[in-house]
mmCIF file of the N, C-alpha and C atoms, coordinates in Angstrom:
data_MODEL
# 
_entry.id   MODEL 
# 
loop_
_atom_site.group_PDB 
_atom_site.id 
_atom_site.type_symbol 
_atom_site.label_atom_id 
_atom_site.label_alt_id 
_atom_site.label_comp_id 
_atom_site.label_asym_id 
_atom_site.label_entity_id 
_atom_site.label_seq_id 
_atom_site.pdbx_PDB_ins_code 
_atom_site.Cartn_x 
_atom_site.Cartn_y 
_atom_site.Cartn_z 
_atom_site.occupancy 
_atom_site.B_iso_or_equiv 
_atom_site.pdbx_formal_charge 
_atom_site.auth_seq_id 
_atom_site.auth_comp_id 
_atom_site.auth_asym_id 
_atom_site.auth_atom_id 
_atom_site.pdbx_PDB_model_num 
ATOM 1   N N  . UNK A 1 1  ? 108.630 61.427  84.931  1.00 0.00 ? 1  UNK A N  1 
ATOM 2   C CA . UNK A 1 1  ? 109.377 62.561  84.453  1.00 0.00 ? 1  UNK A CA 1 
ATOM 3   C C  . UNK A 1 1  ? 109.881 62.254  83.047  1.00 0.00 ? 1  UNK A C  1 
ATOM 4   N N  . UNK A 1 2  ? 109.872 63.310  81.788  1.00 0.00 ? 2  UNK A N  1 
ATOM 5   C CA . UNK A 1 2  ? 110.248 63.293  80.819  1.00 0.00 ? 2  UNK A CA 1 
ATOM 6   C C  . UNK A 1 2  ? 111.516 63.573  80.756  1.00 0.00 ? 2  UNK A C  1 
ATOM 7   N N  . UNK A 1 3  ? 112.356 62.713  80.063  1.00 0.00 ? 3  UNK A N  1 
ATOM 8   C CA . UNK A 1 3  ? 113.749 62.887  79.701  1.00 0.00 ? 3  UNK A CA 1 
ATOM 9   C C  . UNK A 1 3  ? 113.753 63.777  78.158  1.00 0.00 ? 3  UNK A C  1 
ATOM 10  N N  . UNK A 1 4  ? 114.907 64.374  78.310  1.00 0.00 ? 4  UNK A N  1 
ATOM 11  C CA . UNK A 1 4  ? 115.002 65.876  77.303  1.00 0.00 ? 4  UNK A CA 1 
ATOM 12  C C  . UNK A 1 4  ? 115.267 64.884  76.032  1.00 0.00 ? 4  UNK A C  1 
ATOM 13  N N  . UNK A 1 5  ? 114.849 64.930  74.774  1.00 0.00 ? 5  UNK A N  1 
ATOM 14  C CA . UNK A 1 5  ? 115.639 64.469  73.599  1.00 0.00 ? 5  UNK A CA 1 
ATOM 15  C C  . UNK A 1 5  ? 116.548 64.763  73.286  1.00 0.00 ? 5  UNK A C  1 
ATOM 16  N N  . UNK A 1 6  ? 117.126 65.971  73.383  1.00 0.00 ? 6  UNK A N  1 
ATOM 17  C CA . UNK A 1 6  ? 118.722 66.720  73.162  1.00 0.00 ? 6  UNK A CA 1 
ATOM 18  C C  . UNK A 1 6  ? 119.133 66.779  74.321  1.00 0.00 ? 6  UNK A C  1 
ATOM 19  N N  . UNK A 1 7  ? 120.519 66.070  73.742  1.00 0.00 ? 7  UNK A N  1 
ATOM 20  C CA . UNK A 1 7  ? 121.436 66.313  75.062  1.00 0.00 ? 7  UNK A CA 1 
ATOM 21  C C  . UNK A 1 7  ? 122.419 67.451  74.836  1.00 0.00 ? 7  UNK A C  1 
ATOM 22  N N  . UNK A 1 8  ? 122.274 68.685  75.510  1.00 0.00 ? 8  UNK A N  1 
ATOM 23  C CA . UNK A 1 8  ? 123.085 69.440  75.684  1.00 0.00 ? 8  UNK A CA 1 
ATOM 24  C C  . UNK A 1 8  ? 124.724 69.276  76.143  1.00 0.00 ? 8  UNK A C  1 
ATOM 25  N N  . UNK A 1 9  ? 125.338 69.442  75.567  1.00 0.00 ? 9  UNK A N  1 
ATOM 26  C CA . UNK A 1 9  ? 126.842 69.300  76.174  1.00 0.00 ? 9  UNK A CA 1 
ATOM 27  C C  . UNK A 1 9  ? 127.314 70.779  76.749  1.00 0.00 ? 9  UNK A C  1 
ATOM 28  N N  . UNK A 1 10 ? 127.582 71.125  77.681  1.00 0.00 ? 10 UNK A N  1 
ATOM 29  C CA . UNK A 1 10 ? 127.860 72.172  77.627  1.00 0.00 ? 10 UNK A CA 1 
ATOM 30  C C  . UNK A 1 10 ? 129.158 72.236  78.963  1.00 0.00 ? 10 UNK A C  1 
ATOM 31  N N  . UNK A 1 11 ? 130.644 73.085  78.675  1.00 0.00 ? 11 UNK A N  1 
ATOM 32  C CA . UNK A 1 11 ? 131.016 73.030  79.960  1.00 0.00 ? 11 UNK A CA 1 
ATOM 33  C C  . UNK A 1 11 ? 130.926 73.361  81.022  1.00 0.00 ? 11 UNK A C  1 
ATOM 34  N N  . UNK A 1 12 ? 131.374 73.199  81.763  1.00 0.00 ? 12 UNK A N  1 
ATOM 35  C CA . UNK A 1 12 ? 130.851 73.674  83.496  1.00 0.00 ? 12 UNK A CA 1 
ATOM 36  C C  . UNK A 1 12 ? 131.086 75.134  83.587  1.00 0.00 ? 12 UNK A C  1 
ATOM 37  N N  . UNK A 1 13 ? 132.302 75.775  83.027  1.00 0.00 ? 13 UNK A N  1 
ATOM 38  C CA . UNK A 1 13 ? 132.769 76.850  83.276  1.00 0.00 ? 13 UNK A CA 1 
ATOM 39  C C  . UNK A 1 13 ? 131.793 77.973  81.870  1.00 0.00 ? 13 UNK A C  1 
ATOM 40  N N  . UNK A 1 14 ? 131.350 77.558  81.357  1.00 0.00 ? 14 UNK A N  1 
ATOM 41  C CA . UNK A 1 14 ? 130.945 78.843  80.100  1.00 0.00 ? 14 UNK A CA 1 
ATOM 42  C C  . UNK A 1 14 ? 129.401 78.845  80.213  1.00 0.00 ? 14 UNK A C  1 
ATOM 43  N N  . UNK A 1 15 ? 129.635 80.352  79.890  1.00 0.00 ? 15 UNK A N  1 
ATOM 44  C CA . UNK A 1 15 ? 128.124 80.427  79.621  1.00 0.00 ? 15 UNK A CA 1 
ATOM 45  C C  . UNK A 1 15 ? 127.555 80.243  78.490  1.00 0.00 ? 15 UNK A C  1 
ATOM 46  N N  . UNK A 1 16 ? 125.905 80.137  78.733  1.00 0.00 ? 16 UNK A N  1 
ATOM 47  C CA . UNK A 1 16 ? 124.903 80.253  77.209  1.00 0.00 ? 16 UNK A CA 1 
ATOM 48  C C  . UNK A 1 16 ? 125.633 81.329  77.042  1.00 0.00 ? 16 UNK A C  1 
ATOM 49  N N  . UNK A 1 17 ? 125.797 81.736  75.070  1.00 0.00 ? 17 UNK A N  1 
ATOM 50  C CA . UNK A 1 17 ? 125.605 83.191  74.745  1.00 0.00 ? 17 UNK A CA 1 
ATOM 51  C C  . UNK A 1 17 ? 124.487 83.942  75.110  1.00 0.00 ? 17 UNK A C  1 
ATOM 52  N N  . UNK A 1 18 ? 123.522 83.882  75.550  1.00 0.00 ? 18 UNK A N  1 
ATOM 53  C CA . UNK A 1 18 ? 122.725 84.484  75.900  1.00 0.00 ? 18 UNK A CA 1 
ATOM 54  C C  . UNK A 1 18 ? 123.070 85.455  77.257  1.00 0.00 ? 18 UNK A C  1 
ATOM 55  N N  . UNK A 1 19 ? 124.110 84.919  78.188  1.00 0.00 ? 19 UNK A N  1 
ATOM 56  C CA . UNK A 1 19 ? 124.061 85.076  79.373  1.00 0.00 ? 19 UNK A CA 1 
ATOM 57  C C  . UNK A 1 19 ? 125.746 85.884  79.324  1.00 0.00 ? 19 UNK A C  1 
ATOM 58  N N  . UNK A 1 20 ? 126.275 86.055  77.954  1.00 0.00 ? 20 UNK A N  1 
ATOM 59  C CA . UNK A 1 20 ? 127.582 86.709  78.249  1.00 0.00 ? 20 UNK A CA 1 
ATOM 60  C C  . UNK A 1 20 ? 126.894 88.254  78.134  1.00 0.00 ? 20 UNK A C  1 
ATOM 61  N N  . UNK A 1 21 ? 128.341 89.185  78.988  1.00 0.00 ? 21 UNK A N  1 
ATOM 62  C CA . UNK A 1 21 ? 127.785 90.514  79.022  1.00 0.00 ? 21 UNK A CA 1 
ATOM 63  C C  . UNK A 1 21 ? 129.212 90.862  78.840  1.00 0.00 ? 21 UNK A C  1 
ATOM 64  N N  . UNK A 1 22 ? 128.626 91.937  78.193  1.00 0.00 ? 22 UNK A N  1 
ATOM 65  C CA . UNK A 1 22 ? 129.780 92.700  77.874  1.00 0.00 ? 22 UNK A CA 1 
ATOM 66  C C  . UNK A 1 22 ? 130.062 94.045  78.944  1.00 0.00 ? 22 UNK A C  1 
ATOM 67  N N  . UNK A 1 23 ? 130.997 93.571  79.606  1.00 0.00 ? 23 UNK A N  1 
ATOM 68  C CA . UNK A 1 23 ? 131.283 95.031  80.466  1.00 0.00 ? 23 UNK A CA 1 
ATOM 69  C C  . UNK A 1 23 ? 132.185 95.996  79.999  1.00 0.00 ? 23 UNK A C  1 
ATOM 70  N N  . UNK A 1 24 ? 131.938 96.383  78.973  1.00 0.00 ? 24 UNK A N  1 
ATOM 71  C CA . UNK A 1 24 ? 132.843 97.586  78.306  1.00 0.00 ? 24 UNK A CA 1 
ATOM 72  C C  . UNK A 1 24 ? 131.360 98.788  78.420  1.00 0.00 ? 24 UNK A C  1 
ATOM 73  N N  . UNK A 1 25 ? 130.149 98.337  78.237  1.00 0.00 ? 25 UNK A N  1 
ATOM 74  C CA . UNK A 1 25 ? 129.063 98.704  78.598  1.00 0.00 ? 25 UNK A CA 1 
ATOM 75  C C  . UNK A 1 25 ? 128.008 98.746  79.636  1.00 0.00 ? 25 UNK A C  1 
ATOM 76  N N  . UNK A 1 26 ? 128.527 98.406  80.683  1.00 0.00 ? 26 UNK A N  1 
ATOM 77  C CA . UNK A 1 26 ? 128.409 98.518  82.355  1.00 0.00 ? 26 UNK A CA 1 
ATOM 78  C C  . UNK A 1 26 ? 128.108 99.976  82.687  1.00 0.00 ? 26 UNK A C  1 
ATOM 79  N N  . UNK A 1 27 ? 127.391 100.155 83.717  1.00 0.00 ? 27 UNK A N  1 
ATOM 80  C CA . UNK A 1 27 ? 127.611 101.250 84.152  1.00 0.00 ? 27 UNK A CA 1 
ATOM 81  C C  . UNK A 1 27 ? 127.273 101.149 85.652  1.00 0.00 ? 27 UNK A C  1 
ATOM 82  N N  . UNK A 1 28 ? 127.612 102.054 86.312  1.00 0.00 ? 28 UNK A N  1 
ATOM 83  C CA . UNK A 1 28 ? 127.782 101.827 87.791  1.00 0.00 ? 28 UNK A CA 1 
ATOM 84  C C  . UNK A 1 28 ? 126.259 102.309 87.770  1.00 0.00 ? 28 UNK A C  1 
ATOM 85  N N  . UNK A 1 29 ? 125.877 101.994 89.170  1.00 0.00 ? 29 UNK A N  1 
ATOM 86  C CA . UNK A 1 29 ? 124.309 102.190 89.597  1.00 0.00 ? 29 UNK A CA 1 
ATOM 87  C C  . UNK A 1 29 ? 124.776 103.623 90.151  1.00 0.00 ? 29 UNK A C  1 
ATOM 88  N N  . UNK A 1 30 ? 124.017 104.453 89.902  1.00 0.00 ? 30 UNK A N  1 
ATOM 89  C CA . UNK A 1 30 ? 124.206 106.180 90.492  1.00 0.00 ? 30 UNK A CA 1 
ATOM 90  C C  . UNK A 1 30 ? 123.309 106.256 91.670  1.00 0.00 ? 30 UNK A C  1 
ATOM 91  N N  . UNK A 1 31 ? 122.986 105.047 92.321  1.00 0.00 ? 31 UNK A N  1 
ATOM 92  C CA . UNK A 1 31 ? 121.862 105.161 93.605  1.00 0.00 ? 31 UNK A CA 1 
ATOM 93  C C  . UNK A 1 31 ? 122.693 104.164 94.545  1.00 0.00 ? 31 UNK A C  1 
ATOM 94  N N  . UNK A 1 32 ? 123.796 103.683 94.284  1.00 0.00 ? 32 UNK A N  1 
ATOM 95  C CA . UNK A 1 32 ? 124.196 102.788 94.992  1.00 0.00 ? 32 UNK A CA 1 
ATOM 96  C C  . UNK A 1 32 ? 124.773 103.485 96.407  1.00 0.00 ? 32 UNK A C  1 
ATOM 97  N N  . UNK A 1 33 ? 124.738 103.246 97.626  1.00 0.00 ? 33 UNK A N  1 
ATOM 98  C CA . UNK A 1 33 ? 125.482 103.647 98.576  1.00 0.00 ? 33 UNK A CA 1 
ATOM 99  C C  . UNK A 1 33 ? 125.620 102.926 99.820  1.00 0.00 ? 33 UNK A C  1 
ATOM 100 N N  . UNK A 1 34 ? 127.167 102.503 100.097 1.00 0.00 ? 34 UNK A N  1 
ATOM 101 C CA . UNK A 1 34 ? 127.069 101.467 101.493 1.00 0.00 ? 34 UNK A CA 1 
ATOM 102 C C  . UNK A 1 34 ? 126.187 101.561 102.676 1.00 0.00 ? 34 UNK A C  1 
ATOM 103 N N  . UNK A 1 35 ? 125.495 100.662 103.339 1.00 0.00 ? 35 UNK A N  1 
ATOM 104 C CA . UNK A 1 35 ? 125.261 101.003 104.673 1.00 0.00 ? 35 UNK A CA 1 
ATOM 105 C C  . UNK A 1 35 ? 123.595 101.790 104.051 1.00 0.00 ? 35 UNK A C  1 
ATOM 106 N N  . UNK A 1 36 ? 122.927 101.087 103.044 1.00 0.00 ? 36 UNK A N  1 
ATOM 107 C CA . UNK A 1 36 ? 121.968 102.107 102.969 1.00 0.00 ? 36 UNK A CA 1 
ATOM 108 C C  . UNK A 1 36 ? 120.878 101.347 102.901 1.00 0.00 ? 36 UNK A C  1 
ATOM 109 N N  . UNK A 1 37 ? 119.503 101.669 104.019 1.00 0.00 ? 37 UNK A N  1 
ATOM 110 C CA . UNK A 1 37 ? 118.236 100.629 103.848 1.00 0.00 ? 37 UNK A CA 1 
ATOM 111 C C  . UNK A 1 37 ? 116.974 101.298 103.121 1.00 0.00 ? 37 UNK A C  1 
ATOM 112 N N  . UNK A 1 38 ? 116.579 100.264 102.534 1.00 0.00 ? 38 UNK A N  1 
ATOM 113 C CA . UNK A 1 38 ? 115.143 101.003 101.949 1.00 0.00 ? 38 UNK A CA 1 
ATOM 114 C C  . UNK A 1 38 ? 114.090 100.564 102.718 1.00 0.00 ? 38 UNK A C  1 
ATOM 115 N N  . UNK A 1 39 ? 113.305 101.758 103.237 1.00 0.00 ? 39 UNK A N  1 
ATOM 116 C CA . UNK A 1 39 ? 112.009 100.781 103.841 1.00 0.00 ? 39 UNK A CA 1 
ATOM 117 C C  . UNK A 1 39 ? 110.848 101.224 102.992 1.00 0.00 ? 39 UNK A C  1 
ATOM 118 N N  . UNK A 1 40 ? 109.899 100.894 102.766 1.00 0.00 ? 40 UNK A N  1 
ATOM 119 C CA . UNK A 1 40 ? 108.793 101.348 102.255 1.00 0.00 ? 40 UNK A CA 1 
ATOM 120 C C  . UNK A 1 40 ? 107.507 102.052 102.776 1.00 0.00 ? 40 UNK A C  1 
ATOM 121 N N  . UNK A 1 41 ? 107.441 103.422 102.114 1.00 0.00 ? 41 UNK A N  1 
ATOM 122 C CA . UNK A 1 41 ? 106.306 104.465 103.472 1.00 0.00 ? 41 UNK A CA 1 
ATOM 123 C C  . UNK A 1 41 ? 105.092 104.175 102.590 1.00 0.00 ? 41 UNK A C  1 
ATOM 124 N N  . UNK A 1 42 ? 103.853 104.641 103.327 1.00 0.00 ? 42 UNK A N  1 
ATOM 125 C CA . UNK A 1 42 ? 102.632 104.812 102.688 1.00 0.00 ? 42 UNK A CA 1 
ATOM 126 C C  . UNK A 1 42 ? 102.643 106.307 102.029 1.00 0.00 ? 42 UNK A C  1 
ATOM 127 N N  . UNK A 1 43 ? 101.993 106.330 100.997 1.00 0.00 ? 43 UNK A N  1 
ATOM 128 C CA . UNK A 1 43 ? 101.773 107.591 99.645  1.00 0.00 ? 43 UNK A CA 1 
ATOM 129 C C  . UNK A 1 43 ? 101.637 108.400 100.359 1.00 0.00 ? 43 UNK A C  1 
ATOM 130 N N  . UNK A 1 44 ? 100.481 108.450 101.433 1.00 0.00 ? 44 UNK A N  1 
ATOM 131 C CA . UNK A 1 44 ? 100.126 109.656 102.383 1.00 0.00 ? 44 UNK A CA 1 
ATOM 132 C C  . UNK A 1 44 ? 101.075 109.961 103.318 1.00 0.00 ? 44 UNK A C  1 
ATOM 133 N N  . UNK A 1 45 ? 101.955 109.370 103.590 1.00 0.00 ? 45 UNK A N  1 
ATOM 134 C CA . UNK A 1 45 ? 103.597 109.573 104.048 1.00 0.00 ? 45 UNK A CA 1 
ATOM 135 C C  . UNK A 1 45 ? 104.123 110.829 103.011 1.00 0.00 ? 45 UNK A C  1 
ATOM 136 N N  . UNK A 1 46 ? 104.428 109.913 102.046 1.00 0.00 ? 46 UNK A N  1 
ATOM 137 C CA . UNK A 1 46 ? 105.441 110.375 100.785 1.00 0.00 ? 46 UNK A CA 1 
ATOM 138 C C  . UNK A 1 46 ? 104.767 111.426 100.601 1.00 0.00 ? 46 UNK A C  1 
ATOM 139 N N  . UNK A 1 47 ? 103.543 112.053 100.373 1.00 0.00 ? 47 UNK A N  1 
ATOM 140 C CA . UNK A 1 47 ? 102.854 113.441 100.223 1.00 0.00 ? 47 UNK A CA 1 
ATOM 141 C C  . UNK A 1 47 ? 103.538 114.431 100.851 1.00 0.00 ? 47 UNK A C  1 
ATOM 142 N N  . UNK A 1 48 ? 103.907 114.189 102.321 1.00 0.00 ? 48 UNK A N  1 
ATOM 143 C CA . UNK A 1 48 ? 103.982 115.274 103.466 1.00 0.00 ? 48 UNK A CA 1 
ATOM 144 C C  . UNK A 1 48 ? 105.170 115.304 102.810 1.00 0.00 ? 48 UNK A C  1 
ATOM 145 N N  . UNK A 1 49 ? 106.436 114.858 103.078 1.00 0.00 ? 49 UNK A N  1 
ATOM 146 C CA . UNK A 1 49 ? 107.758 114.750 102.457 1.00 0.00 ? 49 UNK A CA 1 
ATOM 147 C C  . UNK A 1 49 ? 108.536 114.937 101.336 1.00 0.00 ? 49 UNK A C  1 
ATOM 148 N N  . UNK A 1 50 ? 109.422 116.430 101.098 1.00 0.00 ? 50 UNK A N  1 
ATOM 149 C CA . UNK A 1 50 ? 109.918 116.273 99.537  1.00 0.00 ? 50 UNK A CA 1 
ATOM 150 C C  . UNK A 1 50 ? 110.533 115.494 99.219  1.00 0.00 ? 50 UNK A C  1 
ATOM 151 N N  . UNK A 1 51 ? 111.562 114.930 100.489 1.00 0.00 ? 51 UNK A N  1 
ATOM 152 C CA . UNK A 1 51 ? 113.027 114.173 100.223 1.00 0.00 ? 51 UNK A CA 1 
ATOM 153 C C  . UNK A 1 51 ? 113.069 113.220 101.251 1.00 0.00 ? 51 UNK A C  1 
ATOM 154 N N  . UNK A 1 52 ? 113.777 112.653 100.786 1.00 0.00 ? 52 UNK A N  1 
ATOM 155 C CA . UNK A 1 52 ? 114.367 111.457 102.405 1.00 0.00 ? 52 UNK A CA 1 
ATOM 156 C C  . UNK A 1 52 ? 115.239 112.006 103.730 1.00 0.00 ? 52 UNK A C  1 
ATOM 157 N N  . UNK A 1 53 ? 115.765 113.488 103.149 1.00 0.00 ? 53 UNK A N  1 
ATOM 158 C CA . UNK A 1 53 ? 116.808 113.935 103.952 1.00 0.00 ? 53 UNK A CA 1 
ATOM 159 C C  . UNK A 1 53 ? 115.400 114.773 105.107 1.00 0.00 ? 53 UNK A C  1 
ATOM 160 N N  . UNK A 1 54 ? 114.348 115.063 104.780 1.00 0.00 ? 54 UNK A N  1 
ATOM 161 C CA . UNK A 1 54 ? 113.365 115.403 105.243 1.00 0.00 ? 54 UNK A CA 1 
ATOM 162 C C  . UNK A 1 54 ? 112.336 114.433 106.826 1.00 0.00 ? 54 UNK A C  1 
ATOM 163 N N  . UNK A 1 55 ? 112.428 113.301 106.000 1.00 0.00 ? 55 UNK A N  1 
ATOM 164 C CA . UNK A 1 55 ? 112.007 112.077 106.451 1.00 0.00 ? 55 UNK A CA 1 
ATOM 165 C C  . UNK A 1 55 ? 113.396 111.577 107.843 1.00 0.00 ? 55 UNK A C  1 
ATOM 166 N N  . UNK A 1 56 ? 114.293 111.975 107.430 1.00 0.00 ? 56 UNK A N  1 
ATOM 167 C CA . UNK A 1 56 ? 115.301 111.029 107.928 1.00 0.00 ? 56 UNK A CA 1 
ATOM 168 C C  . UNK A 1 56 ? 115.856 111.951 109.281 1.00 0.00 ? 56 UNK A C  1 
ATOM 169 N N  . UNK A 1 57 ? 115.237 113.536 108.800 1.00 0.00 ? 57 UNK A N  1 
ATOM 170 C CA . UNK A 1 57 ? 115.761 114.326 110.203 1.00 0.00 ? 57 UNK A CA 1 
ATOM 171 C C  . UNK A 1 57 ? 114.152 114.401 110.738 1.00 0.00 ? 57 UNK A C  1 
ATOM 172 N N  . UNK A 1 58 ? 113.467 114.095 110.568 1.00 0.00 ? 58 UNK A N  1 
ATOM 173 C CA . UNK A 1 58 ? 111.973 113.621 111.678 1.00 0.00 ? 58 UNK A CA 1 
ATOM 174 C C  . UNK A 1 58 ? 112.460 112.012 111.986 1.00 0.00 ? 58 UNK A C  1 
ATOM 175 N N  . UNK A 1 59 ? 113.029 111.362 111.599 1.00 0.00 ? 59 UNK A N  1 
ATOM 176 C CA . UNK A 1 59 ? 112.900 110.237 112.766 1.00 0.00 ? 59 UNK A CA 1 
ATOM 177 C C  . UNK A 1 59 ? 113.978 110.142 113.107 1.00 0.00 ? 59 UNK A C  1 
ATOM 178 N N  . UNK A 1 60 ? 115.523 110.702 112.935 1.00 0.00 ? 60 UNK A N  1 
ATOM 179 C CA . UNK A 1 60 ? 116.092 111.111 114.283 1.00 0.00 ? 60 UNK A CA 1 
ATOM 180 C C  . UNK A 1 60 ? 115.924 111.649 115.437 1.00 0.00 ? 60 UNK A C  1 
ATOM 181 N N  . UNK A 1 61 ? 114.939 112.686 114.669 1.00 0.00 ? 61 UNK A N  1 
ATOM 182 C CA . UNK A 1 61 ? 114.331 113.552 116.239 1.00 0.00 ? 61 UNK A CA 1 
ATOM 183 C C  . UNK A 1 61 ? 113.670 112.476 116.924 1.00 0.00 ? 61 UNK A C  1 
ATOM 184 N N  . UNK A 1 62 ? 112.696 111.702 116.577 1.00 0.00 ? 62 UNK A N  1 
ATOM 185 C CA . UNK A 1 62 ? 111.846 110.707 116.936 1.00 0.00 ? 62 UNK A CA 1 
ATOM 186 C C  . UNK A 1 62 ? 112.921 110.202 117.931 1.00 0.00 ? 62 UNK A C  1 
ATOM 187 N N  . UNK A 1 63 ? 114.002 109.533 117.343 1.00 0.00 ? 63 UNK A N  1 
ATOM 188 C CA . UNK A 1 63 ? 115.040 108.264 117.832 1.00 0.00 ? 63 UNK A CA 1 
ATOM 189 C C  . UNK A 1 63 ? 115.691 109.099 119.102 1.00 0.00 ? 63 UNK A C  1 
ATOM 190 N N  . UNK A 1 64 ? 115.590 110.340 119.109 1.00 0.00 ? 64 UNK A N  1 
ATOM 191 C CA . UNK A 1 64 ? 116.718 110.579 120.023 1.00 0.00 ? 64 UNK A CA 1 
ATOM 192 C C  . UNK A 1 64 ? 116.032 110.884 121.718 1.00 0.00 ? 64 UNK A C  1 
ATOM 193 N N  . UNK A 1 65 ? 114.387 111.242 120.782 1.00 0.00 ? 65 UNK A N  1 
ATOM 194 C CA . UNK A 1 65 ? 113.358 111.363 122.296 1.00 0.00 ? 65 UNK A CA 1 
ATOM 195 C C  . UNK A 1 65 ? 112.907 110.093 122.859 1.00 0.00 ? 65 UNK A C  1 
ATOM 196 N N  . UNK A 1 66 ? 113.408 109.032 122.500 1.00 0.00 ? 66 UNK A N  1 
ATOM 197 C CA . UNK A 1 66 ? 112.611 107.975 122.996 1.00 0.00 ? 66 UNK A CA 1 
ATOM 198 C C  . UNK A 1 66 ? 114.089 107.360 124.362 1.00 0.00 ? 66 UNK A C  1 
ATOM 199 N N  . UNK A 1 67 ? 113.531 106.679 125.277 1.00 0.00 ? 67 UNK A N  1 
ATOM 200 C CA . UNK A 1 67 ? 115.081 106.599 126.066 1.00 0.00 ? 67 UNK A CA 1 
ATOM 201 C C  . UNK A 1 67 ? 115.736 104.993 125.567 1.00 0.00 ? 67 UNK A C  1 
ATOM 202 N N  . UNK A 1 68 ? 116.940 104.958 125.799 1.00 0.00 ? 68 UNK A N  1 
ATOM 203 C CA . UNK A 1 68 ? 117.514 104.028 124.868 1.00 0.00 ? 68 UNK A CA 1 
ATOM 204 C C  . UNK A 1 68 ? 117.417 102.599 125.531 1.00 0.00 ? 68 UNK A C  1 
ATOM 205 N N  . UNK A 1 69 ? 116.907 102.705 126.794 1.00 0.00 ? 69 UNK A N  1 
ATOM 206 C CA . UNK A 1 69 ? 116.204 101.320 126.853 1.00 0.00 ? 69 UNK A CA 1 
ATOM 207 C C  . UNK A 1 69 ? 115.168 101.052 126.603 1.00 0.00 ? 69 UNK A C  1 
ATOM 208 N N  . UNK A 1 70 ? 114.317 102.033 126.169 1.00 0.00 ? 70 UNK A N  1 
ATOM 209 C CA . UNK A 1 70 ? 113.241 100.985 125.511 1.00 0.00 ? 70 UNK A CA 1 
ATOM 210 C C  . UNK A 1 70 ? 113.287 100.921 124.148 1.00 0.00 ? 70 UNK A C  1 
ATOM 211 N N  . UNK A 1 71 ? 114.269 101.047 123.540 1.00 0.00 ? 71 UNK A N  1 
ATOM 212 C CA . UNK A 1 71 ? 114.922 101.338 122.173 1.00 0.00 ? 71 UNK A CA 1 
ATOM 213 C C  . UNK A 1 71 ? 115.330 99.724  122.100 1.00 0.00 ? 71 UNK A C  1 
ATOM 214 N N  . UNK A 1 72 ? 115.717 98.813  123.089 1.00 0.00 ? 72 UNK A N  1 
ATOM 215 C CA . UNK A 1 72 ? 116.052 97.634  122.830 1.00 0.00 ? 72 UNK A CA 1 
ATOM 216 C C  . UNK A 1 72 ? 115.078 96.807  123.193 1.00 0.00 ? 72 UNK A C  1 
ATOM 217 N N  . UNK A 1 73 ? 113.550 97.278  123.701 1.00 0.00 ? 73 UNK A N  1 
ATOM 218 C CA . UNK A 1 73 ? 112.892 96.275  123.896 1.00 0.00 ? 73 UNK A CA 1 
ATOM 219 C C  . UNK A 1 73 ? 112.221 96.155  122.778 1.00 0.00 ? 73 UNK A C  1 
ATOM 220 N N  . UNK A 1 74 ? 112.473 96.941  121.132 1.00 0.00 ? 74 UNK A N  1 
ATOM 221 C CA . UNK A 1 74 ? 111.529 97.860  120.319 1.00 0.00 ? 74 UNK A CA 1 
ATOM 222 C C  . UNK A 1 74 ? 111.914 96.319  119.466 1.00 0.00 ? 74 UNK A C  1 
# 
């Protein structure tokens, strides 16, 4: 293993400048929401479907016809 020629000093607590951010310029994520999963459909899925709210009341219906014990063997 090669040892570095420069020895960096750097303290434990600071960052590279590279790595400071300025949060006066932050912005919140506008997609963020608790409790929320992404799964990933196939295109020919996403075709049939305008929205997720679309998607999401077909597999409730799905969830609610199936009986809930075999919902835990799933």
């Amino acid at each position: 293993m090669k040892k570095a020629e420069i020895n960096i000093d750097i303290k434990d607590d600071d960052l590279l400048p590279e790595y400071k951010i300025d949060y006066s310029k932050v912005k919140r994520n506008p997609y963020f929401r608790k409790n929320r999963t992404f799964v990933e459909i196939d295109e020919d899925i996403a075709k049939v479907f305008q929205s997720s709210e679309n998607i999401n009341t077909v597999l409730k219906a799905i969830a609610k016809s199936i009986p809930q014990n075999s919902v835990a063997s799933l």
